[in-house]
BALOBA-1460 file (C-alpha; in Angstrom, 3 decimals):
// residues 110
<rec num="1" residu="x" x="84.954" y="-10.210" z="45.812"/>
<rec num="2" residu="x" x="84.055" y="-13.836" z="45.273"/>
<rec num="3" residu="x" x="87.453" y="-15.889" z="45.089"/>
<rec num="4" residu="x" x="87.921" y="-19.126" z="42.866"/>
<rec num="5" residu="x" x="89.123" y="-22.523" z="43.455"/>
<rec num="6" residu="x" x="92.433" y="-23.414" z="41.623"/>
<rec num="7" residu="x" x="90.248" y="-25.679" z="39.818"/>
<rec num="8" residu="x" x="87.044" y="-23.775" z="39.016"/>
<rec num="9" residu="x" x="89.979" y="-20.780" z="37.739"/>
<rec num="10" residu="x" x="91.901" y="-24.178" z="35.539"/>
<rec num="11" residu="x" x="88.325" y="-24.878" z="34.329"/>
<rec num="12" residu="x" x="87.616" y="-21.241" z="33.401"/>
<rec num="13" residu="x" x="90.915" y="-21.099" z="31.522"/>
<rec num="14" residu="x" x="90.287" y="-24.228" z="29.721"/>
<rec num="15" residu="x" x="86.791" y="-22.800" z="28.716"/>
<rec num="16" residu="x" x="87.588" y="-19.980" z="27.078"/>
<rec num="17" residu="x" x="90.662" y="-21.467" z="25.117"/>
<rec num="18" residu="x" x="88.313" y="-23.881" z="23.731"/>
<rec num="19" residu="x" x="85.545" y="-21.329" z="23.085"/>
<rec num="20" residu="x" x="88.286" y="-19.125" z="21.332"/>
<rec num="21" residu="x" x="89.479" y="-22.196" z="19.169"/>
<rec num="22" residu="x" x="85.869" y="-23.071" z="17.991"/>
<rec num="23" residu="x" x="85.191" y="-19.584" z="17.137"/>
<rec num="24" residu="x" x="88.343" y="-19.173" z="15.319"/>
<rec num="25" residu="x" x="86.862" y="-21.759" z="12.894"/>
<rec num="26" residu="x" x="83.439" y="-20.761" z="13.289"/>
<rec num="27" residu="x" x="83.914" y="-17.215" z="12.543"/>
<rec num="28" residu="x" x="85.699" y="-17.055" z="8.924"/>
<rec num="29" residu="x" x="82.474" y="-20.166" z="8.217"/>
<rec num="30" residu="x" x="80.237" y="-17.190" z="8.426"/>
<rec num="31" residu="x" x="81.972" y="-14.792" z="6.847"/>
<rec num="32" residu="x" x="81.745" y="-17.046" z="3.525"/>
<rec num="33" residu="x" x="78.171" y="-17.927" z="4.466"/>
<rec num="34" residu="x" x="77.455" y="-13.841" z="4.337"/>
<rec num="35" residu="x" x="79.435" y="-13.574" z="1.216"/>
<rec num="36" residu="x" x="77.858" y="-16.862" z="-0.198"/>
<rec num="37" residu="x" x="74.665" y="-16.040" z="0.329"/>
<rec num="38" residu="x" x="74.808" y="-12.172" z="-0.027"/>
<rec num="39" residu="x" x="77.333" y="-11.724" z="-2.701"/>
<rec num="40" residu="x" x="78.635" y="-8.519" z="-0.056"/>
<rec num="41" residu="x" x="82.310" y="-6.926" z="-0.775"/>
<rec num="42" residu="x" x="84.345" y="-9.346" z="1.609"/>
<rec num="43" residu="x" x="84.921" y="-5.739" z="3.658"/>
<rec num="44" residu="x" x="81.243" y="-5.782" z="5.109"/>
<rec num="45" residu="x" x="80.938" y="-9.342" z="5.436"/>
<rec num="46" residu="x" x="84.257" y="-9.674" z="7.858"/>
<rec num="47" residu="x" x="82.444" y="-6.888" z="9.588"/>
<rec num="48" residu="x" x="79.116" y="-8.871" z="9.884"/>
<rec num="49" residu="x" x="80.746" y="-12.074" z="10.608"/>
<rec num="50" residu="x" x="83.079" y="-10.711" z="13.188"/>
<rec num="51" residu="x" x="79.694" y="-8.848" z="15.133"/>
<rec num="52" residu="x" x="77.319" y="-11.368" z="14.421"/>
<rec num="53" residu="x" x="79.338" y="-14.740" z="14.288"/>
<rec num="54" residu="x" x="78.371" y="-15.640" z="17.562"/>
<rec num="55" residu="x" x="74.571" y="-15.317" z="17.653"/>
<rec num="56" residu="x" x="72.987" y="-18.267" z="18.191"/>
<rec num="57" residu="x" x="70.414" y="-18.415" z="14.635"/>
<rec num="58" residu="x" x="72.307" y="-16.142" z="12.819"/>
<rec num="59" residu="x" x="75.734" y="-17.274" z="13.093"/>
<rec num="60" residu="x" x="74.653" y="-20.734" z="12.962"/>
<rec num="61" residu="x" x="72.717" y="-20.399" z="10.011"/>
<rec num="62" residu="x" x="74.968" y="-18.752" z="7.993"/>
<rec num="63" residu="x" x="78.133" y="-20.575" z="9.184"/>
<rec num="64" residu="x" x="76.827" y="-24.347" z="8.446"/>
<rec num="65" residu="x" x="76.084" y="-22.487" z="4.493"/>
<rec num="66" residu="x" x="79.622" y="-20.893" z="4.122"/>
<rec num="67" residu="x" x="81.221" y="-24.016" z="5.735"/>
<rec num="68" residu="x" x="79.658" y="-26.335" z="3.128"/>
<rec num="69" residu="x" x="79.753" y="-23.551" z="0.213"/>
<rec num="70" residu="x" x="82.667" y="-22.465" z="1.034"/>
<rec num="71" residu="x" x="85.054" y="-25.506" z="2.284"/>
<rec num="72" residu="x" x="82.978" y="-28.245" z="0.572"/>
<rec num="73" residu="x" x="82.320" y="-29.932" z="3.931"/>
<rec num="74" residu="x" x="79.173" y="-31.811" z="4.504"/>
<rec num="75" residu="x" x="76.261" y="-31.496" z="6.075"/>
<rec num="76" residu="x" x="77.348" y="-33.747" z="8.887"/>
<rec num="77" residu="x" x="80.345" y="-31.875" z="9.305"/>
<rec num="78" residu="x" x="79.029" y="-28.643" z="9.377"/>
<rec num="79" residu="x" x="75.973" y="-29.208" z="12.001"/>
<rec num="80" residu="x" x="78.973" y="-31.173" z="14.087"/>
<rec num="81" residu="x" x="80.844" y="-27.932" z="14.630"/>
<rec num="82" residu="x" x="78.107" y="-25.487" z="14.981"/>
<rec num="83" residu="x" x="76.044" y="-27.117" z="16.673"/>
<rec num="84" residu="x" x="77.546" y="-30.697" z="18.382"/>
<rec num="85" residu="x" x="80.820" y="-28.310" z="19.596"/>
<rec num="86" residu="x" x="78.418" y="-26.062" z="21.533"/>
<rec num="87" residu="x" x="76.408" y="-28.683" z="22.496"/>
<rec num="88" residu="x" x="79.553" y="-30.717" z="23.854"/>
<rec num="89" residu="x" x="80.761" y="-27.841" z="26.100"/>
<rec num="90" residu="x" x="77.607" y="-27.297" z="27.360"/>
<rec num="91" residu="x" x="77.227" y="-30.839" z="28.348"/>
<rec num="92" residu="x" x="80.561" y="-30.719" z="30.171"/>
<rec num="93" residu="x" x="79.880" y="-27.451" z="31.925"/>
<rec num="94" residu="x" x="76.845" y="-29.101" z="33.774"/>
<rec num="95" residu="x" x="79.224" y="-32.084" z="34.390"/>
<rec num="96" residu="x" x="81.638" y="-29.862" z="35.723"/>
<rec num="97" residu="x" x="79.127" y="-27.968" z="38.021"/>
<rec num="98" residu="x" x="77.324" y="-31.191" z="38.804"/>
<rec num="99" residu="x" x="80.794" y="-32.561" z="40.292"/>
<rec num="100" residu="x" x="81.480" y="-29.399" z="41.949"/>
<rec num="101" residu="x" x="78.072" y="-29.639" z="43.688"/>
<rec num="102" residu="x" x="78.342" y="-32.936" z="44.951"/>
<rec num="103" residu="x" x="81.638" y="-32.345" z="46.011"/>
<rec num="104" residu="x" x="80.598" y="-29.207" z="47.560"/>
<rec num="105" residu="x" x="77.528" y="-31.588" z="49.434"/>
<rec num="106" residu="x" x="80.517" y="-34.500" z="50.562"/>
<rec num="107" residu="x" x="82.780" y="-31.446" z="51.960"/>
<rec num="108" residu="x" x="79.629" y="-29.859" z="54.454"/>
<rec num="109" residu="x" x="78.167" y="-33.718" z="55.571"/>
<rec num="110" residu="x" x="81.834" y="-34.205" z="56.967"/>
């Protein structure tokens, strides 16, 4: 069994906090977007949402329309959370692993 760094395991943590907090938004955004777009009992689109609201197209697609149907948020609003928050930690994961690497590459040269 592959053990973790104190670190990587802090890193992890922080990770999936953050993934559930942008979900927790993300996911009732679809839900209107189904019903918005739909006109579903709000029954089947919870289901839906809560299945499907993390798919990349889907959940994207139909969260940017319920959060600016829905919450009257703009355009630049919506496309910041669905996409720019993914797209953030994404960006920090590879800095994350990119630090690890090199310090990974310092730790063997010495």
């Amino acid at each position: 069994m592959k053990r973790y760094s104190a670190a990587m395991r802090r890193h992890l943590g922080l990770g999936a906090l953050a993934y559930l907090i942008v979900a927790s938004i993300q996911i009732p955004a679809v839900v209107i977007g189904i019903h918005h777009s739909t006109g579903l009992l709000w029954f089947f689109c919870v289901l839906i949402g809560v299945m499907f609201g993390s798919t990349p197209i889907f959940g994207t697609v139909l969260g940017i329309e319920g959060a600016e149907a829905g919450w009257g948020w703009s355009p630049g609003e919506s496309y910041l959370l669905f996409i720019g928050a993914p797209l953030f930690f994404l960006g920090l994961g590879v800095l994350i692993g990119i630090a690890k690497t090199l310090a990974l590459s310092e730790r063997i040269k010495t």
